[in-house]
C-alpha positions in Angstrom: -142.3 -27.9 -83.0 -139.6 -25.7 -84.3 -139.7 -25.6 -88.2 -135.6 -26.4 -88.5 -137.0 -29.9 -86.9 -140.3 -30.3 -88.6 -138.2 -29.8 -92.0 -135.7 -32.2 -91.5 -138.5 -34.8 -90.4 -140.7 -34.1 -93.7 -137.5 -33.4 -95.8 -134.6 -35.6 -95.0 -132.8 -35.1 -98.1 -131.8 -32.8 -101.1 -132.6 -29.8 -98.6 -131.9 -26.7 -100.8 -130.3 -23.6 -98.1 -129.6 -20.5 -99.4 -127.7 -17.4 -97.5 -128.1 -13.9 -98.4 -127.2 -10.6 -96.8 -130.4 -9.4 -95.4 -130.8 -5.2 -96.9 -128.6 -6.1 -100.1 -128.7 -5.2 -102.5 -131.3 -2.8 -101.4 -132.4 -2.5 -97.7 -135.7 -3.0 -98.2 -135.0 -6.6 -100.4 -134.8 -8.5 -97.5 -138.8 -9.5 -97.4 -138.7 -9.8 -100.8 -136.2 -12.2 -101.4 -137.0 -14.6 -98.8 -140.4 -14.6 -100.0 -139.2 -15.1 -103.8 -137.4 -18.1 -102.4 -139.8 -19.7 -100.3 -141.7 -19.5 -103.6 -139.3 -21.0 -106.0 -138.9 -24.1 -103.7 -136.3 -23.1 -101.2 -136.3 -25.1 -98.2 -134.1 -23.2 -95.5 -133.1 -19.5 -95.8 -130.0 -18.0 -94.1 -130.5 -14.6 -93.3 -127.7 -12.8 -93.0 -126.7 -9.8 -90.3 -124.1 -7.5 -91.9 -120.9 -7.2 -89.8 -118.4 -5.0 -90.3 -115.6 -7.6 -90.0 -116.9 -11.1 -90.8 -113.9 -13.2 -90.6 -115.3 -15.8 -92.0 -116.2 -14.8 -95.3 -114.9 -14.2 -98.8 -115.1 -10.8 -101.0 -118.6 -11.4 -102.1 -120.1 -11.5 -99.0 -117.7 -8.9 -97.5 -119.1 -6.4 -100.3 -122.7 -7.3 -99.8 -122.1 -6.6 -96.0 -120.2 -3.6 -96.1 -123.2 -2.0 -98.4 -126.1 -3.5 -96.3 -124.4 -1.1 -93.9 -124.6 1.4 -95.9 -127.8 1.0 -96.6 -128.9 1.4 -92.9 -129.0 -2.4 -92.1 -129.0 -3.0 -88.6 -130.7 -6.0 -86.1 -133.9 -3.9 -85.1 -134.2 -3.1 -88.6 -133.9 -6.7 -89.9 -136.3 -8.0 -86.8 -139.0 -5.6 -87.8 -138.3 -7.1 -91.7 -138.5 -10.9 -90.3 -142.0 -9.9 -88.4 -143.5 -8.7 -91.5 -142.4 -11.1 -93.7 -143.2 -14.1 -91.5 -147.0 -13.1 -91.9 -146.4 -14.6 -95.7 -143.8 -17.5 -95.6 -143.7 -20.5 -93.5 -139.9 -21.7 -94.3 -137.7 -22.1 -91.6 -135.3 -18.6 -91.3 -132.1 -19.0 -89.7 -130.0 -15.8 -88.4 -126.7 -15.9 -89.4 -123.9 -13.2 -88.0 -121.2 -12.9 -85.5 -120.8 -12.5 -82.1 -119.9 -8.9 -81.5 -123.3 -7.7 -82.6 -125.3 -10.0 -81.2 -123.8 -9.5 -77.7 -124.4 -5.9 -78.7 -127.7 -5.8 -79.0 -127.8 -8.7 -76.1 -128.1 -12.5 -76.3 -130.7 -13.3 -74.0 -132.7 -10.3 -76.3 -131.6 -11.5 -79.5 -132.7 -15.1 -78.5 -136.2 -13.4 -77.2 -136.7 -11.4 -80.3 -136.0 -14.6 -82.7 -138.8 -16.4 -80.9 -141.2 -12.9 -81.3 -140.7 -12.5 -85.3 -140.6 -16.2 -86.2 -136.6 -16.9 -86.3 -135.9 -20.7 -86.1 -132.1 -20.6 -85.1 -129.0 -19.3 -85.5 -125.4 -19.5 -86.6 -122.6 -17.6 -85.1 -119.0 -18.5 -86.4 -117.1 -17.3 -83.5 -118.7 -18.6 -80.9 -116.8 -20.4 -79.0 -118.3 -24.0 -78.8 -117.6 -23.8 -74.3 -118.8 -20.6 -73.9 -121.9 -22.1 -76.0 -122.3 -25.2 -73.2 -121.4 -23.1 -70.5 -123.6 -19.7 -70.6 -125.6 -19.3 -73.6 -127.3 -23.2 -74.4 -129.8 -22.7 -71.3 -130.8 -19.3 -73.1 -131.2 -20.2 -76.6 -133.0 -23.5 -75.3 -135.8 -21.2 -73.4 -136.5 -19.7 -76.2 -136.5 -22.6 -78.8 -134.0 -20.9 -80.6 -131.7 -23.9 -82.4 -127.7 -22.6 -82.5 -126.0 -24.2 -85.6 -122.2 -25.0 -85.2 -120.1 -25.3 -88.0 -117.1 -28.4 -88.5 -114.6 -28.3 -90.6 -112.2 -30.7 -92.2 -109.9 -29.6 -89.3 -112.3 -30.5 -86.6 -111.4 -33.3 -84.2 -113.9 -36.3 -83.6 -114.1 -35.9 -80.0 -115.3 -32.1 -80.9 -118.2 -33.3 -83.6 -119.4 -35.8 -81.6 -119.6 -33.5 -78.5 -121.9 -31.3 -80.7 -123.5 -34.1 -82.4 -125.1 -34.3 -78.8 -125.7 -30.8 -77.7 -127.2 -29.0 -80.3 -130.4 -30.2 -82.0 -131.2 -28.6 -85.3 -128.5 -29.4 -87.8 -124.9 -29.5 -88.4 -123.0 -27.1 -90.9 -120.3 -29.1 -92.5 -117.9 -26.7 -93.9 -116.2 -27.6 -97.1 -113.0 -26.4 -96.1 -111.0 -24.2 -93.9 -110.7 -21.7 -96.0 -112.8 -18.8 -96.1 -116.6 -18.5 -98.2 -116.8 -18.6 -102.1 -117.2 -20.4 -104.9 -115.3 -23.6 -106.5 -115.5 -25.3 -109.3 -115.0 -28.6 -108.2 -114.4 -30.8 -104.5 -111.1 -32.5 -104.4 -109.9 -36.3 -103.2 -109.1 -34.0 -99.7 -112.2 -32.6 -99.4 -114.4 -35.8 -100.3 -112.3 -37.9 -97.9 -113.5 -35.5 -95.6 -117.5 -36.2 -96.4 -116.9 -39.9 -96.3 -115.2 -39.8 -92.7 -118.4 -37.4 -91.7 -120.6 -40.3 -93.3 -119.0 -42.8 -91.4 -119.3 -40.9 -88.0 -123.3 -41.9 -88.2 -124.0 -38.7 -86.1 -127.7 -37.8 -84.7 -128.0 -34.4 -86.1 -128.8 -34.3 -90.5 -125.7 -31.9 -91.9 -125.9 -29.3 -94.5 -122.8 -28.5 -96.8 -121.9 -25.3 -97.4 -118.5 -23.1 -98.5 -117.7 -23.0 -102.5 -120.9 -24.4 -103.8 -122.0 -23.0 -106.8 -122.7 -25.3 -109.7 -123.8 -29.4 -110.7 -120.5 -30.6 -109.6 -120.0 -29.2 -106.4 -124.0 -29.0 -105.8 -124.4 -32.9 -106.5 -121.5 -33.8 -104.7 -122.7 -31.8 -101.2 -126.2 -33.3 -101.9 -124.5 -37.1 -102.2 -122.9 -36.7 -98.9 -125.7 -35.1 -96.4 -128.5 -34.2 -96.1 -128.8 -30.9 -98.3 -126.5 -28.0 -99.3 -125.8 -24.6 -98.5 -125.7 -22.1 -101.4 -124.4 -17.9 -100.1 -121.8 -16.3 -102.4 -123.2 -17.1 -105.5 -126.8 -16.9 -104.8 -125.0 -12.9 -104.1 -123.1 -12.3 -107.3 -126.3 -13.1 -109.2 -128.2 -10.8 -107.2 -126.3 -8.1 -107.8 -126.2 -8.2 -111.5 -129.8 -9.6 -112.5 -132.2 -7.1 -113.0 -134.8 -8.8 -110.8 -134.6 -11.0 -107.2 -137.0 -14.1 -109.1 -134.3 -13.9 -112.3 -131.3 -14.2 -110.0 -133.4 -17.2 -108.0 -133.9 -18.9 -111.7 -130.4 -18.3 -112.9 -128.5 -20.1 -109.4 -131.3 -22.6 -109.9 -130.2 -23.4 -113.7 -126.2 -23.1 -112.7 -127.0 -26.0 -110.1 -128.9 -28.4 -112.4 -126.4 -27.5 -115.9 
């Protein structure tokens, strides 16, 4: 069974995600870290492909992209990371990037190599959710690879509910239509939004993510699903702690203080 399922079914609650940039700040972090997460109680790891335009993110993540790049960060490298690594850690990894790089590389190949190195799923922002039904679902299925799609506050019914029922690992609730970073708090707008999720009773668990970063905004994403995603600030600390465990115990004590 894929280990995105086999989480969900041991773990259906308080799921703790965390997204980095996979070869930042140093390309050879990437085993590292994951391991240093897995071992400080992580529960789902995001691994992020650097893009040189990610729409979808804020500064933080922009910057940790740009100098993955730099720092020779590329899919064959961060496959032949994943293999190693996956010898030591048994948490479910999920690639995270966009489209134009995958498709580079190839998606039937991409989907292949997840499978070889022990990749669980993947989310890719700008995939269009019909081109997902129409060409690429049959793929990713052969392969048990699980593709996450992401809702936002904007996101009609009749669209959750159609990928409520064809996808199968979990559902990425985005805070808000904006793009990622941190906040300090949710407001009435954004809770309404949780509560109408709620009230949907969908199939899939959902994970919050965008602007979490500390007890408020952490308890509030754990109150209303089934864990939360943590990215841009798990990022900022690793950048100016002095070691990958110390920025791990510092996100952990901003989220419980």
């Amino acid at each position: 069974m894929n280990r995105i399922k086999q989480l969900f079914e041991r773990k259906p609650k308080n799921i703790f995600s965390v997204y980095f940039t996979a070869g930042y700040p140093k390309l050879e972090d990437t085993g590292e870290i994951i391991k240093e997460l897995e071992n400080n109680g992580i529960d789902l790891i995001e691994v992020g492909i650097p893009f040189s335009d990610p729409i979808a993110d804020g500064a933080t993540i922009q910057e940790s992209g740009t100098q993955a790049l730099k720092n020779g960060m590329s899919l064959k490298v961060l496959f032949e990371q994943i293999k190693e690594i996956r010898k030591e850690v048994n948490l479910p990894l999920i690639m995270m990037g966009y489209l134009n790089s995958i498709m580079q590389f190839g998606f039937e190949q991409f989907c292949k190599k997840c499978n070889e190195v022990g990749a669980d799923g993947a989310i890719i922002p700008d995939l269009p959710f019909n081109d997902y039904i129409k060409e690429y679902k049959p793929i990713a299925e052969k392969y048990d690879i699980k593709i996450i799609m992401l809702i936002t506050p904007e996101t009609s019914e009749e669209r959750i509910r159609l990928i409520d029922e064809n996808t199968d690992g979990f559902i990425y609730m985005v805070s808000s239509a904006s793009t990622t970073g941190a906040q300090k708090s949710f407001d009435e707008k954004k809770q309404e939004y949780f509560k109408r999720i709620n009230s949907m009773e969908l199939k899939n668990p959902r994970l919050i993510g965008f602007g979490i970063s500390n007890k408020k905004t952490w308890d509030a994403a754990q109150n209303n699903a089934n864990g939360a995603i943590i990215g841009s600030r798990f990022i900022t600390l690793l950048k100016v702690s002095s070691t990958i465990k110390e920025a791990i115990i510092q996100l952990k004590d901003n989220l419980n203080n």
